[in-house]
N, CA, C and O atoms as CSV, one atom per row, in Angstrom:
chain,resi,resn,atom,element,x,y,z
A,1,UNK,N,N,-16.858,2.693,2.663
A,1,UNK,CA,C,-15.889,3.766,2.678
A,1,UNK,C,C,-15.954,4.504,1.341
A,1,UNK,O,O,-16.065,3.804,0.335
A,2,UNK,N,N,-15.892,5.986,1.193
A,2,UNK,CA,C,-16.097,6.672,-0.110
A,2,UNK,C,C,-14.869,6.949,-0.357
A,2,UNK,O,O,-14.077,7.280,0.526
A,3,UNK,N,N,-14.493,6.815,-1.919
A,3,UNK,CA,C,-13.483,6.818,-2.489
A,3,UNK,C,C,-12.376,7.475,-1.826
A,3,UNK,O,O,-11.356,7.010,-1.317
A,4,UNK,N,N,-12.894,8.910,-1.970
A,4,UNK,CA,C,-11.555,9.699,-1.051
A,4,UNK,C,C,-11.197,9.024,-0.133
A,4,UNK,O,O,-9.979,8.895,-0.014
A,5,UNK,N,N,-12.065,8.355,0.837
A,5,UNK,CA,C,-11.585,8.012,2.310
A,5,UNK,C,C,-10.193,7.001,1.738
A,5,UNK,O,O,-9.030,7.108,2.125
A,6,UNK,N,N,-10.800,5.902,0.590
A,6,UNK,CA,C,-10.062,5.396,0.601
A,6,UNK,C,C,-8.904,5.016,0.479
A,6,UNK,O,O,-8.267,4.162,1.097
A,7,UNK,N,N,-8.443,6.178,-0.968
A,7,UNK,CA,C,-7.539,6.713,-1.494
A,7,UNK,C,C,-6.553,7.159,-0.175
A,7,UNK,O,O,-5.335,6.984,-0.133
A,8,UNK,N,N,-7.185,7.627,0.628
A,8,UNK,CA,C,-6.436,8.735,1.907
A,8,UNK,C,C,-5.902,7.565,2.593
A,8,UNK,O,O,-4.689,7.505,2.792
A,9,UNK,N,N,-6.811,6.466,3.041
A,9,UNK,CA,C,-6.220,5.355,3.796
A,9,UNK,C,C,-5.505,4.571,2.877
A,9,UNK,O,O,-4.700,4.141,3.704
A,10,UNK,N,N,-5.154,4.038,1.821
A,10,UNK,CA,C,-4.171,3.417,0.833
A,10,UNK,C,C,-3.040,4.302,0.899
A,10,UNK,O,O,-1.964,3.711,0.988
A,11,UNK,N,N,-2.985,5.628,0.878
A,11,UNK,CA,C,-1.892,6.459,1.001
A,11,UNK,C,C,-0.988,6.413,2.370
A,11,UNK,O,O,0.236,6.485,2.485
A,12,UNK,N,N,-1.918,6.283,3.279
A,12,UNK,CA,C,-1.887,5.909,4.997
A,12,UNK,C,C,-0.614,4.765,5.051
A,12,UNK,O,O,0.550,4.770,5.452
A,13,UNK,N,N,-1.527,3.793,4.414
A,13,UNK,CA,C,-0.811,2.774,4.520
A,13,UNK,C,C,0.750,2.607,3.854
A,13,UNK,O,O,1.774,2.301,4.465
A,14,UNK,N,N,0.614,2.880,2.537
A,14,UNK,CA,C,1.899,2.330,1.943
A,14,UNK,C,C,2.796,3.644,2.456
A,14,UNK,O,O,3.976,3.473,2.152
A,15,UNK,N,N,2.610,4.654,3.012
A,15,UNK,CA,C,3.657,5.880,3.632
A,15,UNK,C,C,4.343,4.904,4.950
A,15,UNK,O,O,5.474,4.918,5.437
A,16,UNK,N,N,3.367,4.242,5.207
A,16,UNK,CA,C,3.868,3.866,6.968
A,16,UNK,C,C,4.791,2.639,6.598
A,16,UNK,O,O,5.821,2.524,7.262
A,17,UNK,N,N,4.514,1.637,5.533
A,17,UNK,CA,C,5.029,0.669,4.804
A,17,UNK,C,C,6.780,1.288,4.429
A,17,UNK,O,O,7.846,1.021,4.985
A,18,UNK,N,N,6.512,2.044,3.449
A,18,UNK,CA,C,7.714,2.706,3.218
A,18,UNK,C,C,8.848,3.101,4.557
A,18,UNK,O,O,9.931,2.543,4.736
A,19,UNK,N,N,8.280,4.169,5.374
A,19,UNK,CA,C,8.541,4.457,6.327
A,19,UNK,C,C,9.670,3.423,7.357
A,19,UNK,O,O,10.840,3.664,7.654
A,20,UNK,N,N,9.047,2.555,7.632
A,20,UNK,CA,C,9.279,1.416,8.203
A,20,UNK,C,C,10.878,0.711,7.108
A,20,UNK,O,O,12.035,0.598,7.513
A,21,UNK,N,N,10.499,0.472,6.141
A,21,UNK,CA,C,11.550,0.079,5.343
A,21,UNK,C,C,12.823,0.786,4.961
A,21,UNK,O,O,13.849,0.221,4.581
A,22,UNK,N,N,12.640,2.138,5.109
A,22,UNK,CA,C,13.445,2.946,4.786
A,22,UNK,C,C,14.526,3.063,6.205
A,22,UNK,O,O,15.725,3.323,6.099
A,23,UNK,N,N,13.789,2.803,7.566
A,23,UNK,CA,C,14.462,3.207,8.533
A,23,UNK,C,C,15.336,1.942,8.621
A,23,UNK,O,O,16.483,2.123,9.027
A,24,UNK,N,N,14.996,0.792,8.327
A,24,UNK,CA,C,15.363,-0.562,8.880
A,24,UNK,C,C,16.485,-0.902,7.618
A,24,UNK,O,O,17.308,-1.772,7.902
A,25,UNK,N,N,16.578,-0.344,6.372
A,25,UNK,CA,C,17.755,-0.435,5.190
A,25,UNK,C,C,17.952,0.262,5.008
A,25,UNK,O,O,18.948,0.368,4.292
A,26,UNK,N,N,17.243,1.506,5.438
A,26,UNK,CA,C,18.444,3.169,4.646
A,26,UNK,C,C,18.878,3.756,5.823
A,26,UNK,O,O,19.729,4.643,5.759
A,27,UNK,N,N,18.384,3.367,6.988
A,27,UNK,CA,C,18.875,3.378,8.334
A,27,UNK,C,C,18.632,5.527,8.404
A,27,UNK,O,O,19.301,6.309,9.080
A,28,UNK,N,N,17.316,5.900,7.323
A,28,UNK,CA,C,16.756,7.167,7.937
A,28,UNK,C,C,15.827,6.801,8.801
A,28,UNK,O,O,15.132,5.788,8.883
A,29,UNK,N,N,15.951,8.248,9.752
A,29,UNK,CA,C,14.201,8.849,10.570
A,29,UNK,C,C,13.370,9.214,9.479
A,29,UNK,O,O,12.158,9.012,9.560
A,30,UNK,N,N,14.010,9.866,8.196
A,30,UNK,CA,C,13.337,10.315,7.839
A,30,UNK,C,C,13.136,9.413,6.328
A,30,UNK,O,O,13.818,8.414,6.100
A,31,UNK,N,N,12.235,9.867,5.490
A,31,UNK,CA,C,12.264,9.244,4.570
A,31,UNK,C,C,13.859,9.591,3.279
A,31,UNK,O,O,14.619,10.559,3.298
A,32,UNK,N,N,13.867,8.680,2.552
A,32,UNK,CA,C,15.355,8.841,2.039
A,32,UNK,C,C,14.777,9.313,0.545
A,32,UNK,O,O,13.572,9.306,0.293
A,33,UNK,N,N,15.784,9.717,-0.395
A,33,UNK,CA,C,15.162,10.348,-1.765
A,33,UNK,C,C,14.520,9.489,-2.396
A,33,UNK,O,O,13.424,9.762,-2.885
A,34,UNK,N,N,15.209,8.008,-2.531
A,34,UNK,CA,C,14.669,6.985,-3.165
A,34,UNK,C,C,13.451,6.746,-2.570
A,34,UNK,O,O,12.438,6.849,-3.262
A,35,UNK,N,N,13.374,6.456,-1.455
A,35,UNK,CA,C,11.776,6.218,-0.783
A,35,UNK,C,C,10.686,7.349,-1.037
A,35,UNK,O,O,9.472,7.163,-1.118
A,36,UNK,N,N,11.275,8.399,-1.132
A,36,UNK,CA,C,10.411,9.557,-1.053
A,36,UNK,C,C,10.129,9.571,-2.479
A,36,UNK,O,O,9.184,10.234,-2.908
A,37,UNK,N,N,10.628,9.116,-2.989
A,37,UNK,CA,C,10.083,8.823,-5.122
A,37,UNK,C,C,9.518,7.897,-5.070
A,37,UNK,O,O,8.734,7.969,-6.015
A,38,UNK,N,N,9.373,7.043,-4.595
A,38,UNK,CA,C,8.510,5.729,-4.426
A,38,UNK,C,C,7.140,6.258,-3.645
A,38,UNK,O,O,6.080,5.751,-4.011
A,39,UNK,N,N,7.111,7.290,-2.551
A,39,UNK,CA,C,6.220,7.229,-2.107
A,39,UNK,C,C,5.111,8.243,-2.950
A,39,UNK,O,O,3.892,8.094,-3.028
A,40,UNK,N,N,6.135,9.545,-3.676
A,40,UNK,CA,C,5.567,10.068,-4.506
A,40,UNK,C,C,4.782,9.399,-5.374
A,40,UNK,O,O,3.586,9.660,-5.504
A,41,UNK,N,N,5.564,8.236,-6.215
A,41,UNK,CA,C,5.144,7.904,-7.345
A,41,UNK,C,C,3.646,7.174,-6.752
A,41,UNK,O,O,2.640,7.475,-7.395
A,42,UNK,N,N,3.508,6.447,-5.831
A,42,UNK,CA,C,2.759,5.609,-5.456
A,42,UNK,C,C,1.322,6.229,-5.107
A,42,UNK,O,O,0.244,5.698,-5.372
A,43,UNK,N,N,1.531,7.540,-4.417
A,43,UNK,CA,C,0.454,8.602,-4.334
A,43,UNK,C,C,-0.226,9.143,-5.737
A,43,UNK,O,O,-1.363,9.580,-5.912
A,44,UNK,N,N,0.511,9.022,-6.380
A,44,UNK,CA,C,0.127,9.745,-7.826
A,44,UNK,C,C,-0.677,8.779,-8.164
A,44,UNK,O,O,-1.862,9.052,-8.360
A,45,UNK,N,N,-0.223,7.492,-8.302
A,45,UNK,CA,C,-0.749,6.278,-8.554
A,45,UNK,C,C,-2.452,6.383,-7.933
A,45,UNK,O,O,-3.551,6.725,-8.370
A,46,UNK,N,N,-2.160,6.122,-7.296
A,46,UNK,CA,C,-3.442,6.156,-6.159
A,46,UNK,C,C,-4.693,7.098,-6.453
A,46,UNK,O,O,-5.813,6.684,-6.753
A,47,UNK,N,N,-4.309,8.463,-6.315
A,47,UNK,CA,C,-5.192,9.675,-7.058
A,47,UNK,C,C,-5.577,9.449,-8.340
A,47,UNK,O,O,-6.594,10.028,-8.722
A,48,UNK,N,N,-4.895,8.615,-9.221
A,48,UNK,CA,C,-5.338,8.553,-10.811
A,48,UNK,C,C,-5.824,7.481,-10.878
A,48,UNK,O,O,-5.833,7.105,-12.050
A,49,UNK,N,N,-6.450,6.432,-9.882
A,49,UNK,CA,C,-6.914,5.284,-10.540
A,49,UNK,C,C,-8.192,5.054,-10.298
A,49,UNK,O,O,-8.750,5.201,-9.211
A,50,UNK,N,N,-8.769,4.620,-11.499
A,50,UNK,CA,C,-10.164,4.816,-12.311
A,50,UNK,C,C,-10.828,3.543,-10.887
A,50,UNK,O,O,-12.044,3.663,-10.744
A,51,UNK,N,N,-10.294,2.652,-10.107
A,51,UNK,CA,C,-10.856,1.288,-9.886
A,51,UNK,C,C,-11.124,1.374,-8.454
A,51,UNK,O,O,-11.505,0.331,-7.923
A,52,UNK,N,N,-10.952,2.825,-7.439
A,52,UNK,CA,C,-11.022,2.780,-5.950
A,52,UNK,C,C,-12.125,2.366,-5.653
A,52,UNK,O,O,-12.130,1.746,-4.589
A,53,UNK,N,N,-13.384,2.477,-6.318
A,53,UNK,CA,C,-15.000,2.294,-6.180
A,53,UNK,C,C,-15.113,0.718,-5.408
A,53,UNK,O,O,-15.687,0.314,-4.397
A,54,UNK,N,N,-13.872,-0.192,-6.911
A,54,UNK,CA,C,-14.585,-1.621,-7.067
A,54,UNK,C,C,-12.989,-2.424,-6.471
A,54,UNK,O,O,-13.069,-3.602,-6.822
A,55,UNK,N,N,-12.138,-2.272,-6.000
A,55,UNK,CA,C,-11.229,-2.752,-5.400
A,55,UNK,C,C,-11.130,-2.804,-4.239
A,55,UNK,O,O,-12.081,-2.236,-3.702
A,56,UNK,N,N,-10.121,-3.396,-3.250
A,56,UNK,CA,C,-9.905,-2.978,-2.134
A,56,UNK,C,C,-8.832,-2.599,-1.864
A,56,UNK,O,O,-8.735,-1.791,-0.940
A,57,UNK,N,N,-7.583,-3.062,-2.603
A,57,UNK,CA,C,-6.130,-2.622,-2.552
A,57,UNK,C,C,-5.406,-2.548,-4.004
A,57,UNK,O,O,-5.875,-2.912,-5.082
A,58,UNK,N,N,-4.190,-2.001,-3.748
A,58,UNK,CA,C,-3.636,-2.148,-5.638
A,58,UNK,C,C,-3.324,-3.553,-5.438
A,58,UNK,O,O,-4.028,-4.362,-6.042
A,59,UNK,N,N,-2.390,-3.981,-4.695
A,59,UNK,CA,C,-2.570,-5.731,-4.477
A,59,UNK,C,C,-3.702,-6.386,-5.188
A,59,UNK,O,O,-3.321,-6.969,-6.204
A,60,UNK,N,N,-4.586,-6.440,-5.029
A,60,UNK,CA,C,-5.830,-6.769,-5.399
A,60,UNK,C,C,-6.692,-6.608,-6.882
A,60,UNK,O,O,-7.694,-7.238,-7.219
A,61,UNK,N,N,-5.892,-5.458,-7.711
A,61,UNK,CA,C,-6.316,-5.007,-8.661
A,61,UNK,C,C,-5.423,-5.665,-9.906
A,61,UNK,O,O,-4.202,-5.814,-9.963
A,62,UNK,N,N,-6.260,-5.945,-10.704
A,62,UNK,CA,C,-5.856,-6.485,-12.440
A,62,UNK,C,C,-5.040,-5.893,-13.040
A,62,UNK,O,O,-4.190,-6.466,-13.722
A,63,UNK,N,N,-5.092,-5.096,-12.962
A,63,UNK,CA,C,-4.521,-4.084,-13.796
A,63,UNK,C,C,-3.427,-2.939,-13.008
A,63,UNK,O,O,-3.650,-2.001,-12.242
A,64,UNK,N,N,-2.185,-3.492,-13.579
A,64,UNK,CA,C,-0.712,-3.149,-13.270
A,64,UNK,C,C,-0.643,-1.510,-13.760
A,64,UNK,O,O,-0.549,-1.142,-14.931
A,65,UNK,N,N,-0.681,-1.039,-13.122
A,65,UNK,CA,C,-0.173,0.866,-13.405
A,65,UNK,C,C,0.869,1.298,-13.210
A,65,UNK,O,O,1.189,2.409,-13.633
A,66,UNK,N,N,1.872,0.335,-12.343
A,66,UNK,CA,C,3.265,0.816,-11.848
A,66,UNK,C,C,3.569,0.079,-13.045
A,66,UNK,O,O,3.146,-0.828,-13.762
A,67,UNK,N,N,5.250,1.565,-12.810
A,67,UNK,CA,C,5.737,1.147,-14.171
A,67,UNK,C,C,6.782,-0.037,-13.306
A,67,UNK,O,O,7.133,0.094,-12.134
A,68,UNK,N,N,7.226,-1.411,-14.394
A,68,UNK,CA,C,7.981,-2.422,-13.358
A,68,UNK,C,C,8.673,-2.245,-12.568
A,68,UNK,O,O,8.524,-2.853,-11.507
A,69,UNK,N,N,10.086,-1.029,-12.799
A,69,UNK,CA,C,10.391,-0.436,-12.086
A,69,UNK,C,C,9.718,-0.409,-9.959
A,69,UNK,O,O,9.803,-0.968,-8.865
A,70,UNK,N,N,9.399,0.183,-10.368
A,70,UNK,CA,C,8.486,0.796,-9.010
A,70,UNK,C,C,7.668,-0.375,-8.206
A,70,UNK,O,O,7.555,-0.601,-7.002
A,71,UNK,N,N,7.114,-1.067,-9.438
A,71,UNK,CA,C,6.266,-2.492,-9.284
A,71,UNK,C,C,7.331,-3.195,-8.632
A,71,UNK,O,O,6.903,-4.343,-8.514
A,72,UNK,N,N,8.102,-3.158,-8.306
A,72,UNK,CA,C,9.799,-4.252,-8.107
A,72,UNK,C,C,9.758,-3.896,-6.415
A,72,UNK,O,O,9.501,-4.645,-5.472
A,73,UNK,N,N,10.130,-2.396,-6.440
A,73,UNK,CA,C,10.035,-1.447,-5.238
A,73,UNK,C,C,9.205,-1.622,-4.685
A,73,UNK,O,O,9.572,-1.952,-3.557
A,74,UNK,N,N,7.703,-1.608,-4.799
A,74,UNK,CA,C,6.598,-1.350,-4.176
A,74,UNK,C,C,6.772,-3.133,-3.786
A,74,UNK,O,O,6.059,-3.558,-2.877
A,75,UNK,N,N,7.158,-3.530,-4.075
A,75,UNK,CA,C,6.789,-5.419,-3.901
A,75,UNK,C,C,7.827,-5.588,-2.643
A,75,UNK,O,O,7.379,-6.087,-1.611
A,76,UNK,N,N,9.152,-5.201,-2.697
A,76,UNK,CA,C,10.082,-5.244,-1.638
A,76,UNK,C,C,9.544,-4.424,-0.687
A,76,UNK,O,O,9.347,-4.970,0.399
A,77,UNK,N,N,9.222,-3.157,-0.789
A,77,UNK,CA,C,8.941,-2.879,0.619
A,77,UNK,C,C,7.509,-3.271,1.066
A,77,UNK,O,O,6.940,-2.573,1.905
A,78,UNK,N,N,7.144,-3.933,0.745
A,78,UNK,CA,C,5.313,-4.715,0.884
A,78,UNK,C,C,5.837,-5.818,1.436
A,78,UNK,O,O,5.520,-6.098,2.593
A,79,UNK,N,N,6.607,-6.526,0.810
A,79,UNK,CA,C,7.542,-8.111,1.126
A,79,UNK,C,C,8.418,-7.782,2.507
A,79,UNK,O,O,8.800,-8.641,3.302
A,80,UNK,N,N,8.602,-6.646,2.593
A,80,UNK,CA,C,9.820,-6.576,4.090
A,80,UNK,C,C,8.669,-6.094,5.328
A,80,UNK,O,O,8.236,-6.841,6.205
A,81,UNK,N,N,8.384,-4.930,5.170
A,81,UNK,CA,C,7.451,-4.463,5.595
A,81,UNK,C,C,6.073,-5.111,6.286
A,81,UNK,O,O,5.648,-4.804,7.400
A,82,UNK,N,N,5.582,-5.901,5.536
A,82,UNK,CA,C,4.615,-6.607,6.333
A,82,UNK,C,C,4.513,-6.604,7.258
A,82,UNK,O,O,3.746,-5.887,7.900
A,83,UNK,N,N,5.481,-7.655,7.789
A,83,UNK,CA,C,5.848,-7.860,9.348
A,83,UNK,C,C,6.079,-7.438,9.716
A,83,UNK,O,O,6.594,-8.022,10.670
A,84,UNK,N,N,6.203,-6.161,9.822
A,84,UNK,CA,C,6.347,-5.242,10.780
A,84,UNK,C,C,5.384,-4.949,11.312
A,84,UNK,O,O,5.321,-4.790,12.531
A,85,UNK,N,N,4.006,-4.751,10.182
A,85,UNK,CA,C,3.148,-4.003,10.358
A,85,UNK,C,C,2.350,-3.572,11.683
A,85,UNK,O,O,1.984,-2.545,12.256
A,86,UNK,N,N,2.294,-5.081,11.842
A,86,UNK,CA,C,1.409,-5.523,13.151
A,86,UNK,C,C,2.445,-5.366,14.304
A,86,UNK,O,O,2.144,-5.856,15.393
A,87,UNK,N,N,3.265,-4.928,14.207
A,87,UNK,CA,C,4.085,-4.511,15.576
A,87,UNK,C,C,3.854,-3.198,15.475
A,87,UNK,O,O,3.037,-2.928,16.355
A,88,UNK,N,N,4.226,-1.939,14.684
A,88,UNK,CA,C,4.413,-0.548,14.680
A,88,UNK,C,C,2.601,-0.422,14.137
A,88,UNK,O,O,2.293,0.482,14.913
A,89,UNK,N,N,1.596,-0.651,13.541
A,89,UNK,CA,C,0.414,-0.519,13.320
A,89,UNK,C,C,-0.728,-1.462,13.229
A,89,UNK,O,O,-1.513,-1.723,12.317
A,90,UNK,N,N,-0.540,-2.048,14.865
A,90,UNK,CA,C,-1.833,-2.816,14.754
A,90,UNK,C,C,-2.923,-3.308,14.438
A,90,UNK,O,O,-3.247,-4.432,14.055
A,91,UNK,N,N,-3.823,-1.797,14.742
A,91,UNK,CA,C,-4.925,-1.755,14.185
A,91,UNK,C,C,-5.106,-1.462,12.421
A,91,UNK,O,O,-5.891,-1.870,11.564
A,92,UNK,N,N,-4.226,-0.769,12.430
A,92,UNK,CA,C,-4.183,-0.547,11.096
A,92,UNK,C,C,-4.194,-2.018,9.849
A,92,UNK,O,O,-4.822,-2.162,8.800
A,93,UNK,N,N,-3.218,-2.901,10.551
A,93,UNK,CA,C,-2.735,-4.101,9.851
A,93,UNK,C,C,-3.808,-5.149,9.925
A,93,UNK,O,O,-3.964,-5.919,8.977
A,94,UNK,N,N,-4.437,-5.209,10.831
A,94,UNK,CA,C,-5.839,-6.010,11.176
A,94,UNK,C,C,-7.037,-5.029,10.771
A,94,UNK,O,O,-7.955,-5.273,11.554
A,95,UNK,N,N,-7.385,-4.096,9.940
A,95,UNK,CA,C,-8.068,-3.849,9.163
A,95,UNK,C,C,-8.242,-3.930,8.174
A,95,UNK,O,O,-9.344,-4.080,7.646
A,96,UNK,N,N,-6.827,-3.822,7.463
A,96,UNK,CA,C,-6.724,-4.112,6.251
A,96,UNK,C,C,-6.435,-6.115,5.932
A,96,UNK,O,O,-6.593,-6.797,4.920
A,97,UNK,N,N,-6.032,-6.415,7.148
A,97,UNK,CA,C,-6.704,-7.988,6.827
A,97,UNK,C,C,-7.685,-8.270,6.548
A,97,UNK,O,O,-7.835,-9.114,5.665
A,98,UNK,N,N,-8.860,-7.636,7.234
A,98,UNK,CA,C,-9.981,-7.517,7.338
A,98,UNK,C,C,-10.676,-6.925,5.693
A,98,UNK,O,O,-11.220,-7.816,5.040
A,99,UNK,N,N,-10.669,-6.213,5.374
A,99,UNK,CA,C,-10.731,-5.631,3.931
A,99,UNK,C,C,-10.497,-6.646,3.284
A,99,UNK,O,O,-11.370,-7.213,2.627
A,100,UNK,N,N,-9.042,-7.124,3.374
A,100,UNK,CA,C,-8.807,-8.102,1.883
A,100,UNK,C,C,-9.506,-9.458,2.394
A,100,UNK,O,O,-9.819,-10.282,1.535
A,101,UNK,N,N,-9.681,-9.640,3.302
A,101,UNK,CA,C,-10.500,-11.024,3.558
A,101,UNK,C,C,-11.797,-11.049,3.039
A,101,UNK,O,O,-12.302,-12.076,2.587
A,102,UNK,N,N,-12.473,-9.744,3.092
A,102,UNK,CA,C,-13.898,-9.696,2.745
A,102,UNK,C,C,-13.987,-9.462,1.521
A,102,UNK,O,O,-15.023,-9.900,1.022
A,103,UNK,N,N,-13.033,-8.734,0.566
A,103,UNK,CA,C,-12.816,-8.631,-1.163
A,103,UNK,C,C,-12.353,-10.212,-1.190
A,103,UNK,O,O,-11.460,-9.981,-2.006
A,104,UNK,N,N,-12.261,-11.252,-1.026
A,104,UNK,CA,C,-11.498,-12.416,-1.590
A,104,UNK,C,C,-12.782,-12.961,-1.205
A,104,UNK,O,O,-13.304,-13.530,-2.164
A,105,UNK,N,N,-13.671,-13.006,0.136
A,105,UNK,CA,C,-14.924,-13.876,-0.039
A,105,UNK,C,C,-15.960,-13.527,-1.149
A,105,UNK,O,O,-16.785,-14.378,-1.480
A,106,UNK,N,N,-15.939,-12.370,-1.697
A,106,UNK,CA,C,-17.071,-11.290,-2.403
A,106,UNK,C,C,-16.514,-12.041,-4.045
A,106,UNK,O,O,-17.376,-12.204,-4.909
A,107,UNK,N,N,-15.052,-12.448,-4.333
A,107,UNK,CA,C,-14.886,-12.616,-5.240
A,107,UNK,C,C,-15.179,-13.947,-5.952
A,107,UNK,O,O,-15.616,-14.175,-7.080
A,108,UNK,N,N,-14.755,-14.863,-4.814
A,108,UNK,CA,C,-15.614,-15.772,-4.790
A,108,UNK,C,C,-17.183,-16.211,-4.902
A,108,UNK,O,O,-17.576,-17.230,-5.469
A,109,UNK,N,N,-17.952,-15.302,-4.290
A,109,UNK,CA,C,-18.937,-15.295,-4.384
A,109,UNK,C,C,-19.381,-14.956,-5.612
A,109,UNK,O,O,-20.445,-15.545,-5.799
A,110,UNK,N,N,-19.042,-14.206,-6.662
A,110,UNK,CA,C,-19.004,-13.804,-7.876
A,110,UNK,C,C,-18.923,-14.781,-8.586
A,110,UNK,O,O,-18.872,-14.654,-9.809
């Protein structure tokens, strides 16, 4: 997958993540201000980081860019969210299993 793609699908994901969390505790359709700063911030994140080449997720990556703040946020709705995933985005959620399964054998292999 080339960077952009990936960037675009990491963005994919943690929008639908958010999404999901926001409806089920902020009880919006739509996204709420707080979520929508989280999702901002998280996009920004994403576009500026030097490591899309050699990673597979920010999960996955060494090096912390969220400020704790957000890092707190981004962890709760990752932590609630999950389980959802695979109900509201199937395929989506079994790809990205798939991804981090194959970055954790590769790392090993290293």
């Amino acid at each position: 997958m080339k960077s952009n793609e990936k960037k675009e699908h990491e963005k994919k994901i943690i929008k639908e993540m958010i999404k999901i969390y926001c409806a089920k505790n902020h009880h919006q359709k739509d996204l709420c201000d707080e979520c929508l700063d989280l999702y901002t911030y998280a996009t920004k994140r994403i576009d500026c980081c030097p490591f899309t080449e050699t990673k597979s997720f920010c999960s996955a990556c060494k090096v912390h860019c969220y400020q704790k703040e957000y890092r707190h946020q981004v962890r709760q709705v990752m932590r609630f969210s999950g389980k959802y995933m695979l109900f509201y985005h199937p395929v989506m959620t079994i790809k990205h299993g798939l991804v981090s399964l194959k970055e954790r054998r590769n790392q090993h292999v290293q």
